[in-house]
N, C-alpha and C positions, 0 to 999 in steps of 0.2 A: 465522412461521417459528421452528421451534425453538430453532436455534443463536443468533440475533438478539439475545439478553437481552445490556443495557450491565451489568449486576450478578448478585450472587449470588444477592438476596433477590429478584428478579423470575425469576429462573433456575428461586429453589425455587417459585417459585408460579406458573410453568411444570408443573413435577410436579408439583403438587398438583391445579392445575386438570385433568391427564390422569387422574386416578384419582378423583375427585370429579361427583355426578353434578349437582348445582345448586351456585349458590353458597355457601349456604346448609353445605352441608357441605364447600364448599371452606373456607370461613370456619374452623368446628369443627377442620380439618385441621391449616388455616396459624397461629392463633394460639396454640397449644402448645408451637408450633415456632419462633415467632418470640418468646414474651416474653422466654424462658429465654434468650434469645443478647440479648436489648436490656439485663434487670435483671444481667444477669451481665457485663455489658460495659464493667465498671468506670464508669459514668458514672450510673445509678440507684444500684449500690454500689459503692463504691470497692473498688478490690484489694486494698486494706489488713482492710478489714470484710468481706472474702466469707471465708467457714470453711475450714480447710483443704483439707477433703473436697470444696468445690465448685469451687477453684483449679482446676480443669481447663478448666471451662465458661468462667473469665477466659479462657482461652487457646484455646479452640474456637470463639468468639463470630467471627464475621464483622464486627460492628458494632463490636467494639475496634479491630479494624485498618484498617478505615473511618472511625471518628470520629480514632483514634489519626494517621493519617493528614494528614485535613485539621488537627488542632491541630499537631501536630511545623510543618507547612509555615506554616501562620500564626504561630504563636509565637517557635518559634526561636530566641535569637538577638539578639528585642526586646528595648530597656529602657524604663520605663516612667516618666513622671518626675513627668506632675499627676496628682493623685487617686493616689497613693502609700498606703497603710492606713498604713504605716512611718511616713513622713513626717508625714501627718496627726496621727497617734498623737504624735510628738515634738514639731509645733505646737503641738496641744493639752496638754501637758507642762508644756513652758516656759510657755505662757500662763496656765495653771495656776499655779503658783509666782511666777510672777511678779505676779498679783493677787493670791496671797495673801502676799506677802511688803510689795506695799504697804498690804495692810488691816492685818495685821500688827504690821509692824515700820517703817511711814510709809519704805521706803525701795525704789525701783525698779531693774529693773534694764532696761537697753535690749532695745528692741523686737531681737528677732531672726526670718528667716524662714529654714527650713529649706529644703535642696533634696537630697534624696534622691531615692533610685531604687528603681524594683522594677522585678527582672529573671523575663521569661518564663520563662527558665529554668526560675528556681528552682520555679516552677507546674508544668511538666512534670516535673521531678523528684518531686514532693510527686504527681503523679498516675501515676508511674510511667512515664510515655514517654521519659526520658532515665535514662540514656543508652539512645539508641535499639535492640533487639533484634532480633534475624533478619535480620541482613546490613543495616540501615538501612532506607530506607524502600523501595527495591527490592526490599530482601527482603519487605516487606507487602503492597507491591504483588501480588509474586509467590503471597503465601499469597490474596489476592484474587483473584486469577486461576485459583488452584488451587479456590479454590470454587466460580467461576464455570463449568471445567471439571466437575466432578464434579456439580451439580448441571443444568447443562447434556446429560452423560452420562445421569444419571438420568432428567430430562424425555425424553429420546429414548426412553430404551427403555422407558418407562409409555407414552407414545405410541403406540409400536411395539406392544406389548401390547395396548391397549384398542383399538386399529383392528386387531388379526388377531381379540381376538375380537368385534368388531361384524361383521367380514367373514363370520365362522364363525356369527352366531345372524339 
């Protein structure tokens, strides 16, 4: 059934399977279609690194507002506290200085252990999902839904189309 698709990208390959006569060149169809929305999707290339001129395709991608999605709801929010790079980094520091202050200078200084944090946050900020855009994440929802219509729409009337003319030859 046509309406049936849980997604956008099964949506489009709904149309595509209606205008394609083997797999084969459903295949040649769909993946033209689908790399440009995956590499542009800020997670092959960051947003930061895509050129100005292709900054549209960031914001056309189905699969930013999908992946964008599931990380906003896991991330969030988190703070992060072992295995810190921060932290680690400032361990490794002190530790630092501190062996060489006793090869040195014959004089120690107390063991200390840091306890920092990393916040998700700051990750979704540095990936562009915060502050979050388009009404929150309802509004991403919404723009997923809006794909999932339109290429839904589309499947039907390629449908409609290749059954009037198998009906007609």
């Amino acid at each position: 059934m046509v309406g049936a698709s849980p997604s956008p990208r099964l949506s489009l390959s709904q149309a595509i399977g209606c205008i394609a006569r083997d797999f084969e060149e459903a295949r040649s169809f769909l993946m033209p279609l689908l790399a440009p929305q995956l590499i542009f999707s800020g997670y092959l290339l960051p947003l930061k690194q895509i050129p100005a001129y292709f900054s549209w395709l960031y914001y056309a991608s189905f699969w930013q507002y999908a992946l964008g999605i599931l990380q906003i709801n896991e991330f969030r929010g988190r703070v992060y506290t072992e295995e810190c790079p921060t932290t680690e980094l400032e361990q490794t520091a002190y530790n630092d200085v501190r062996a060489w202050l006793q090869t040195n200078y014959n004089t120690t200084l107390p063991p200390k252990t840091f306890h920092g944090n990393c916040s998700a946050d700051a990750s979704l900020t540095a990936a562009g999902l915060l502050p979050v855009q388009f009404g929150g994440l309802s509004g991403y929802f919404g723009i997923m839904l809006g794909y999932l219509l339109l290429f839904t729409l589309l499947a039907y009337l390629l449908l409609k189309a290749s059954l009037r003319k198998a009906s007609t030859s």
